[in-house]
N, CA, C and O atoms as a GROMACS GRO file, in nm:
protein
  384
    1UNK      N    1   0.414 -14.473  19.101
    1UNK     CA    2   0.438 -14.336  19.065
    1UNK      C    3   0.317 -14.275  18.995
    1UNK      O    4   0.272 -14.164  19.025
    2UNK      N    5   0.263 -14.358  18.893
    2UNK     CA    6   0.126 -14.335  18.822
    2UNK      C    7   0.027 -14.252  18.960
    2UNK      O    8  -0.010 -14.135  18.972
    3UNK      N    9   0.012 -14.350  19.030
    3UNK     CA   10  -0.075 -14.317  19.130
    3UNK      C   11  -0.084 -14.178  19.181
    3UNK      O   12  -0.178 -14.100  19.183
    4UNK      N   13   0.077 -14.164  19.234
    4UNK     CA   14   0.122 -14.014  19.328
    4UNK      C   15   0.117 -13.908  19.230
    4UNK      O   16   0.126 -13.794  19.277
    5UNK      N   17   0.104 -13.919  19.100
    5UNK     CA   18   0.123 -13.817  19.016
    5UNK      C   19  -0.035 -13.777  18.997
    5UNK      O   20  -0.066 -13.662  18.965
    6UNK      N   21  -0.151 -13.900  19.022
    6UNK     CA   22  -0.213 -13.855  18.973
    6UNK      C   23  -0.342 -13.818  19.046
    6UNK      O   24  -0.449 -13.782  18.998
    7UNK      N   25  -0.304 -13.837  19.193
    7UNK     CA   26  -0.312 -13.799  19.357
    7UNK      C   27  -0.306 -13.635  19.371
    7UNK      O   28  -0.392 -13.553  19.403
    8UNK      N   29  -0.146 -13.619  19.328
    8UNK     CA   30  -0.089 -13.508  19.346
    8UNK      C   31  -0.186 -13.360  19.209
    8UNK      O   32  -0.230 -13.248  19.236
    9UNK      N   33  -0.185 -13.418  19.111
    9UNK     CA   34  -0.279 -13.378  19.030
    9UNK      C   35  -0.412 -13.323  19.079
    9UNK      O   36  -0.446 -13.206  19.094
   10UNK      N   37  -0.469 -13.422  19.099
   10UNK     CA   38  -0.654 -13.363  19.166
   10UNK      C   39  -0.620 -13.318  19.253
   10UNK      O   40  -0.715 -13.258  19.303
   11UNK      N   41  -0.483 -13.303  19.344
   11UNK     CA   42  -0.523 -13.175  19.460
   11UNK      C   43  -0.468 -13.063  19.426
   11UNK      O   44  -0.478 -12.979  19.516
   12UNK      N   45  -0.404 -13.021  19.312
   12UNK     CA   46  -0.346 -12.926  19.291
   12UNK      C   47  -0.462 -12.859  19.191
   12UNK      O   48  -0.461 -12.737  19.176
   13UNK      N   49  -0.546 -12.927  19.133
   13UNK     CA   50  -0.660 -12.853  19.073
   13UNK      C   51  -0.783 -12.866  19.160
   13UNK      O   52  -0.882 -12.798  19.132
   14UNK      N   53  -0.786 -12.950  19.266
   14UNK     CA   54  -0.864 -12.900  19.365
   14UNK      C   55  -0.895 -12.742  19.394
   14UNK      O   56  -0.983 -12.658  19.373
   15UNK      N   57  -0.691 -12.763  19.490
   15UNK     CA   58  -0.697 -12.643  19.553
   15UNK      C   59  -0.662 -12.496  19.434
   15UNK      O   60  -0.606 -12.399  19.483
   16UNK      N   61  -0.699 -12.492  19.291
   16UNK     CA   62  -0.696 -12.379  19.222
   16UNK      C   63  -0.829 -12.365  19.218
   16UNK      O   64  -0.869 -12.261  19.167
   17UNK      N   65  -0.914 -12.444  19.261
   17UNK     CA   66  -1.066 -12.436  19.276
   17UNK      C   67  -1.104 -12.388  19.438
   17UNK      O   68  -1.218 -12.379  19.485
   18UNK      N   69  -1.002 -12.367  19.494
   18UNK     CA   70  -1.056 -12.328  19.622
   18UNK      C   71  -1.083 -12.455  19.716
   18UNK      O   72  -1.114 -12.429  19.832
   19UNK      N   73  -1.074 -12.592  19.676
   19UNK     CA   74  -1.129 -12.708  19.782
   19UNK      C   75  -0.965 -12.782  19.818
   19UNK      O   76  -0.860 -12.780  19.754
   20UNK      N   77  -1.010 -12.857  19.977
   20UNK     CA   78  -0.851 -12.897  20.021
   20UNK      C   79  -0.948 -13.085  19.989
   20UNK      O   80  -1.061 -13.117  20.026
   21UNK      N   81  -0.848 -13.167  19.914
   21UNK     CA   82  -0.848 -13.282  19.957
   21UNK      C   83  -0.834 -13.354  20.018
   21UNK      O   84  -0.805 -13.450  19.947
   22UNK      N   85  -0.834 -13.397  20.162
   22UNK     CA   86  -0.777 -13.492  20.252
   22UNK      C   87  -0.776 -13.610  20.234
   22UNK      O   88  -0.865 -13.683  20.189
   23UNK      N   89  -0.621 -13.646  20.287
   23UNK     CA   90  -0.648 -13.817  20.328
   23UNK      C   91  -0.704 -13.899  20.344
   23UNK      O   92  -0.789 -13.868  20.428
   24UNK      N   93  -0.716 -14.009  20.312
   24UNK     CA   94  -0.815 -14.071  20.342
   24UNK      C   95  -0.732 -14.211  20.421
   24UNK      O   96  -0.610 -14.218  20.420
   25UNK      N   97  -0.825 -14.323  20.491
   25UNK     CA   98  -0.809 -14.412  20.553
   25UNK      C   99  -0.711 -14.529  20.470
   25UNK      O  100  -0.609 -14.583  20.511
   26UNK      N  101  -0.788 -14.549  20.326
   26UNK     CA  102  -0.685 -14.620  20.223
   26UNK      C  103  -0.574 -14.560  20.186
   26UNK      O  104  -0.486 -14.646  20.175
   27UNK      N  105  -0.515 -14.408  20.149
   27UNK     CA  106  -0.424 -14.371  20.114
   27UNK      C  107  -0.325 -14.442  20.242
   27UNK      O  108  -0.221 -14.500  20.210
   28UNK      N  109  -0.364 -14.433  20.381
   28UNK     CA  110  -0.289 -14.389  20.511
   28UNK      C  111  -0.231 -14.574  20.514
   28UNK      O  112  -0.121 -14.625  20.529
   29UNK      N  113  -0.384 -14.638  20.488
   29UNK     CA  114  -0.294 -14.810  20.454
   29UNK      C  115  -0.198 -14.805  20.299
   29UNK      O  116  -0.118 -14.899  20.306
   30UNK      N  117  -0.184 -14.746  20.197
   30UNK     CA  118  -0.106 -14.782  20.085
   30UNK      C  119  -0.001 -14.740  20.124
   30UNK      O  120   0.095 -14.801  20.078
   31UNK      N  121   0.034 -14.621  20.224
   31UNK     CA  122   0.196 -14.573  20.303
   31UNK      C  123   0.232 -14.665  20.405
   31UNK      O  124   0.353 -14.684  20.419
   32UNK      N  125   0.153 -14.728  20.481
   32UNK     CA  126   0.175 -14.827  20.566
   32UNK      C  127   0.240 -14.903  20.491
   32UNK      O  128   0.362 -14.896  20.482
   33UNK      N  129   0.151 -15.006  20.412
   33UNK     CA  130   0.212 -15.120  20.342
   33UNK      C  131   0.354 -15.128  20.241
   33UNK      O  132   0.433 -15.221  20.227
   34UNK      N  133   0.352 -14.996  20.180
   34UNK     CA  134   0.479 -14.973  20.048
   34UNK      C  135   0.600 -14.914  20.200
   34UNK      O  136   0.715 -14.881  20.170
   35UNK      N  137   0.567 -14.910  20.311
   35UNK     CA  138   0.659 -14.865  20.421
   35UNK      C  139   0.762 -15.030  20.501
   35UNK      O  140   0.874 -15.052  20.546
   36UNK      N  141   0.654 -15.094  20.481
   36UNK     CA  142   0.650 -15.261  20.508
   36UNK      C  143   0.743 -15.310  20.412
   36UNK      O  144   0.865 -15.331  20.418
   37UNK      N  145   0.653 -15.325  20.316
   37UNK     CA  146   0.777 -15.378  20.240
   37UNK      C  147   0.825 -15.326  20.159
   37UNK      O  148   0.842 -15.386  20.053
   38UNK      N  149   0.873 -15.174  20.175
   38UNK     CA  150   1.010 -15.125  20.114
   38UNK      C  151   1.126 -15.156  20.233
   38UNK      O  152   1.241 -15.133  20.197
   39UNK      N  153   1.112 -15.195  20.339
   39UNK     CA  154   1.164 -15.249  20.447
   39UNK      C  155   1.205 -15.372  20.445
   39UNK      O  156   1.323 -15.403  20.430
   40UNK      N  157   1.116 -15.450  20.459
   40UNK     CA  158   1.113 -15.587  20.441
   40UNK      C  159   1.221 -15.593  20.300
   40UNK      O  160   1.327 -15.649  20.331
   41UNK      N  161   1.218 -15.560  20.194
   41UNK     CA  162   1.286 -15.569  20.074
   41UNK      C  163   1.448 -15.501  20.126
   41UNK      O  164   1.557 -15.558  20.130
   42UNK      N  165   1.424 -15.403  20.150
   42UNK     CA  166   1.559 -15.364  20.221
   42UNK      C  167   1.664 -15.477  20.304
   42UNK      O  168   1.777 -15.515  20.271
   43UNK      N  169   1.597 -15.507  20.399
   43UNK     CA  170   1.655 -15.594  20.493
   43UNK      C  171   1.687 -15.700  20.357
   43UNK      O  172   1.799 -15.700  20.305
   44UNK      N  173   1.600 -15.768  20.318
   44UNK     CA  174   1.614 -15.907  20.270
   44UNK      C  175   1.760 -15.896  20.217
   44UNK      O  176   1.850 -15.969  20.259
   45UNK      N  177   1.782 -15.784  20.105
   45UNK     CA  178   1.859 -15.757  20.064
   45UNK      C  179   1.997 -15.734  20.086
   45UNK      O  180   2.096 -15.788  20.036
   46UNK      N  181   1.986 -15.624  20.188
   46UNK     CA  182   2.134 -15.631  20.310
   46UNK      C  183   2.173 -15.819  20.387
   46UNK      O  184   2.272 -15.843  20.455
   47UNK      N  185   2.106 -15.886  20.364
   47UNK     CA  186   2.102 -16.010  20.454
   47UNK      C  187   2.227 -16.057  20.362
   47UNK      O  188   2.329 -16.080  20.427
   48UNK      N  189   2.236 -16.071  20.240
   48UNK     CA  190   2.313 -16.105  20.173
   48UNK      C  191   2.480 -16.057  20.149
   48UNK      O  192   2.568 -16.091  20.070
   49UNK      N  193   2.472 -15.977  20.246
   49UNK     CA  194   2.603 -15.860  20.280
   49UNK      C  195   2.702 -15.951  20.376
   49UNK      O  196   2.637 -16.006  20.465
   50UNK      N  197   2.824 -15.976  20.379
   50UNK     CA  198   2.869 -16.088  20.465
   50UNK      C  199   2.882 -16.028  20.615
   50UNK      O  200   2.893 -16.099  20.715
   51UNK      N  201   2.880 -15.875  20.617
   51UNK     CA  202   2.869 -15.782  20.735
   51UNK      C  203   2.725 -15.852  20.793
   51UNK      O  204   2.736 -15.907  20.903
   52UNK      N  205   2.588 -15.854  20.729
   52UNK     CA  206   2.464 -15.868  20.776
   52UNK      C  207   2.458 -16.008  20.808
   52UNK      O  208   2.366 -16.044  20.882
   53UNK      N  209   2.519 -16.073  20.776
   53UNK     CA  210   2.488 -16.249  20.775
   53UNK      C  211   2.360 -16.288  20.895
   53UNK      O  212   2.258 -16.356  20.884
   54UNK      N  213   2.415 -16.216  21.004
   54UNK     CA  214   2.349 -16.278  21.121
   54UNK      C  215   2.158 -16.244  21.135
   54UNK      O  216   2.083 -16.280  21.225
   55UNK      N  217   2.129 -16.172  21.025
   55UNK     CA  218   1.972 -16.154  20.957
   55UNK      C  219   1.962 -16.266  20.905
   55UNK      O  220   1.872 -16.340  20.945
   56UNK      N  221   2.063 -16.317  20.785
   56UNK     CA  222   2.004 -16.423  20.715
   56UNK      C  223   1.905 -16.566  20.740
   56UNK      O  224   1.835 -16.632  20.662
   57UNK      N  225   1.934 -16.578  20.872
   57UNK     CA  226   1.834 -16.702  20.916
   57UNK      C  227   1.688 -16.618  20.912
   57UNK      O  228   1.620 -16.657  20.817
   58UNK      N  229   1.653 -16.561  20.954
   58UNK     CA  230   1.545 -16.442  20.946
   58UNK      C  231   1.484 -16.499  20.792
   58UNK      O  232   1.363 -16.484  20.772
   59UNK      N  233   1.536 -16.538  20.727
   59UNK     CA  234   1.497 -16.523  20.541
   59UNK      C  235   1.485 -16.612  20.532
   59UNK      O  236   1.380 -16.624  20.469
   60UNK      N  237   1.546 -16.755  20.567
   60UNK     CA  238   1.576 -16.885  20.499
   60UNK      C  239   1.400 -16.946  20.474
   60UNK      O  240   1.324 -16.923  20.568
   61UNK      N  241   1.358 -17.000  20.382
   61UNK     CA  242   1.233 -17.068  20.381
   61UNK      C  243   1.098 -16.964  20.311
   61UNK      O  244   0.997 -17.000  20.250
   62UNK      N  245   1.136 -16.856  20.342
   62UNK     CA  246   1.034 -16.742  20.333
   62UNK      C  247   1.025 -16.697  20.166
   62UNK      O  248   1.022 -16.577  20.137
   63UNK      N  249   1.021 -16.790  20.075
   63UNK     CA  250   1.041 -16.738  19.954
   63UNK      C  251   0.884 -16.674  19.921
   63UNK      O  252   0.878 -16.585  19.836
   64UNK      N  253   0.776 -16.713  19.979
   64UNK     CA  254   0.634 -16.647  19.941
   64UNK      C  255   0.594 -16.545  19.996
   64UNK      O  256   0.477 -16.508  19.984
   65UNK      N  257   0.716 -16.454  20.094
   65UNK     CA  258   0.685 -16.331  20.199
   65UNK      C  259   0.661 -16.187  20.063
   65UNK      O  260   0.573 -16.101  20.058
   66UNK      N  261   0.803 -16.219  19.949
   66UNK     CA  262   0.810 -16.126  19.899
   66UNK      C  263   0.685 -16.122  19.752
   66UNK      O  264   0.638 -16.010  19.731
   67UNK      N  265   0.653 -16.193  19.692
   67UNK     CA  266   0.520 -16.157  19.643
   67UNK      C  267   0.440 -16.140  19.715
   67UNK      O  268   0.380 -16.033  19.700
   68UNK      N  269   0.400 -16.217  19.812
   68UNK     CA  270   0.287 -16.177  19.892
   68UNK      C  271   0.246 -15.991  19.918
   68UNK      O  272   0.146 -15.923  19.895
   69UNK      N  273   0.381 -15.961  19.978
   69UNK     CA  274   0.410 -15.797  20.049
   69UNK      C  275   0.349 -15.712  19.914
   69UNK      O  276   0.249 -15.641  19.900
   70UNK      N  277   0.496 -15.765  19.786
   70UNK     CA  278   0.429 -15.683  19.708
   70UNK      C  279   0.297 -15.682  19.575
   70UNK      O  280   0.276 -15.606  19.481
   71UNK      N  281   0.240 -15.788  19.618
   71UNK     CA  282   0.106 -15.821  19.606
   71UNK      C  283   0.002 -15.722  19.652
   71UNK      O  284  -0.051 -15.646  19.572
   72UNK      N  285  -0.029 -15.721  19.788
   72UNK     CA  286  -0.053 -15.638  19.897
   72UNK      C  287  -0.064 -15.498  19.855
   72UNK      O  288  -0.159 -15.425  19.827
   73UNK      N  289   0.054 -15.484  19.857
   73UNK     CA  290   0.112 -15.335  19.841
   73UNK      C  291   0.049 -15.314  19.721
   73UNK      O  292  -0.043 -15.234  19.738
   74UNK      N  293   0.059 -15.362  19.573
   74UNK     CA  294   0.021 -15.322  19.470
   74UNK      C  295  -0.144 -15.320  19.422
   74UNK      O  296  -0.183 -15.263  19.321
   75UNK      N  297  -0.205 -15.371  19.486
   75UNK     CA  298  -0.353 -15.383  19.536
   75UNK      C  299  -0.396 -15.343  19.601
   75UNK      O  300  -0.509 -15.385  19.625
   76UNK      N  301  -0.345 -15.233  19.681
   76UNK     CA  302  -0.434 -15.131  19.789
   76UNK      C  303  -0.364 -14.996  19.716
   76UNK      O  304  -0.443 -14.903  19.708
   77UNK      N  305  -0.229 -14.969  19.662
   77UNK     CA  306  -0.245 -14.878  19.577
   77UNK      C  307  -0.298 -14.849  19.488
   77UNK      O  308  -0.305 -14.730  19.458
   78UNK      N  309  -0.352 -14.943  19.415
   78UNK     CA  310  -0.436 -14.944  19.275
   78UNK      C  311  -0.550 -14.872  19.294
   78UNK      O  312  -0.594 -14.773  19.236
   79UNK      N  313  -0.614 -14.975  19.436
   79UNK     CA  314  -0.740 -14.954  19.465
   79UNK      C  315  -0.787 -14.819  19.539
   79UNK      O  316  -0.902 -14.774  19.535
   80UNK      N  317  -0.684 -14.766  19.602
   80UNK     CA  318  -0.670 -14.610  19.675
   80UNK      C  319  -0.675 -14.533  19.565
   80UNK      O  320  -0.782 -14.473  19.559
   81UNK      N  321  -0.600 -14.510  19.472
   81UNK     CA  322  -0.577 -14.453  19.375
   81UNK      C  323  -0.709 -14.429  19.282
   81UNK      O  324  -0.739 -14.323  19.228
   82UNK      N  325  -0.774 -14.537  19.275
   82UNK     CA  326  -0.885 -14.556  19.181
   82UNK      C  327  -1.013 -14.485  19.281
   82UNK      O  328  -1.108 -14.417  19.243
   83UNK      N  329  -0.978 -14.528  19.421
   83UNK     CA  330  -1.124 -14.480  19.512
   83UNK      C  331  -1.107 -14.317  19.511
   83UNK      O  332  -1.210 -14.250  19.514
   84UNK      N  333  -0.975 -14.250  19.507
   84UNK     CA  334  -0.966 -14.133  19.536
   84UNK      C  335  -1.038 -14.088  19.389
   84UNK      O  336  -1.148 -14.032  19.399
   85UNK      N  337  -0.995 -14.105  19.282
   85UNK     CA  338  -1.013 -14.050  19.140
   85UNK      C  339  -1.181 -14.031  19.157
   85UNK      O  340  -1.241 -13.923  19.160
   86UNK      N  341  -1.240 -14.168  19.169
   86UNK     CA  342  -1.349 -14.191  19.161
   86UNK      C  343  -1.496 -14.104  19.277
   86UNK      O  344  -1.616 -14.078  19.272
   87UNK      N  345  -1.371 -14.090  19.375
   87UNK     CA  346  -1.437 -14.021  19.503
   87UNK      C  347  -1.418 -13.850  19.449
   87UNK      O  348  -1.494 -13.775  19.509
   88UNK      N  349  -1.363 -13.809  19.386
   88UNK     CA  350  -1.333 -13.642  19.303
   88UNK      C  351  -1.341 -13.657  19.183
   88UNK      O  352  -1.256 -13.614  19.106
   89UNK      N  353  -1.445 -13.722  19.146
   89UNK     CA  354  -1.434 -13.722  18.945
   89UNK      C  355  -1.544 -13.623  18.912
   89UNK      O  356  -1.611 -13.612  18.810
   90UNK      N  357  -1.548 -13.545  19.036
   90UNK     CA  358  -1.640 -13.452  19.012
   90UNK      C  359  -1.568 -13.291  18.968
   90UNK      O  360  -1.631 -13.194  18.926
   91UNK      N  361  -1.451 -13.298  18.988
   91UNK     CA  362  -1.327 -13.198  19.007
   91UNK      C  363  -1.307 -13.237  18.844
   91UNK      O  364  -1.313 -13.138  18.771
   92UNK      N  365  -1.287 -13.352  18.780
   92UNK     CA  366  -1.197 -13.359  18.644
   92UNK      C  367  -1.330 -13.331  18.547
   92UNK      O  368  -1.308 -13.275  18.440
   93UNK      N  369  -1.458 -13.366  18.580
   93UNK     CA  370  -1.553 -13.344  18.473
   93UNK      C  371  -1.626 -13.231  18.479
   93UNK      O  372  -1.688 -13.196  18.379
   94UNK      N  373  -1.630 -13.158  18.592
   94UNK     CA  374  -1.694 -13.002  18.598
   94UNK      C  375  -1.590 -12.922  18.452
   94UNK      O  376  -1.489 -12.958  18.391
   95UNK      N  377  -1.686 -12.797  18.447
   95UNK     CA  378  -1.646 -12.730  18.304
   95UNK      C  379  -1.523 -12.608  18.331
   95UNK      O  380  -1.448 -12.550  18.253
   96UNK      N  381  -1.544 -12.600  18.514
   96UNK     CA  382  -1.457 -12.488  18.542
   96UNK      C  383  -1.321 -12.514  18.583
   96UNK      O  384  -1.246 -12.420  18.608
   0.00000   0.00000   0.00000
């Protein structure tokens, strides 16, 4: 949330400056991945439903899928987050 707030931030004083921020290639992988495994976490979860059972083999053994994912995930947001700031820190330190 840190991140999107503070994403959402530099483009909203971007664009009171007149400039559009675009996307970039890392933002487009940190939606990929938090898309993965907010999924992956989903499912795992429903598996445990006696309706879902027939997922559960799908899970059995896989106890290192779910740090791994959100490992992943929390390390390309960091790092998106930090490349964007760092890629417009010209927007937070100008005087106007």
């Amino acid at each position: 949330l840190t991140r999107e707030f503070l994403v959402t931030g530099l483009r909203l004083l971007a664009s009171s400056r007149g400039a559009i921020l675009a996307a970039d290639w890392l933002g487009k992988q940190k939606t990929v991945w938090q898309i993965v495994t907010a999924s992956y976490l989903l499912v795992f979860h429903a598996s445990s439903d006696p309706g879902m059972d027939w997922v559960s083999p799908i899970f059995t053994g896989r106890s290192v899928v779910v740090p791994v994912l959100l490992g992943i995930t929390l390390f390309i947001t960091v790092w998106s987050g930090a490349a964007y700031v760092w890629r417009n820190r010209s927007l937070v330190l100008s005087e106007r």
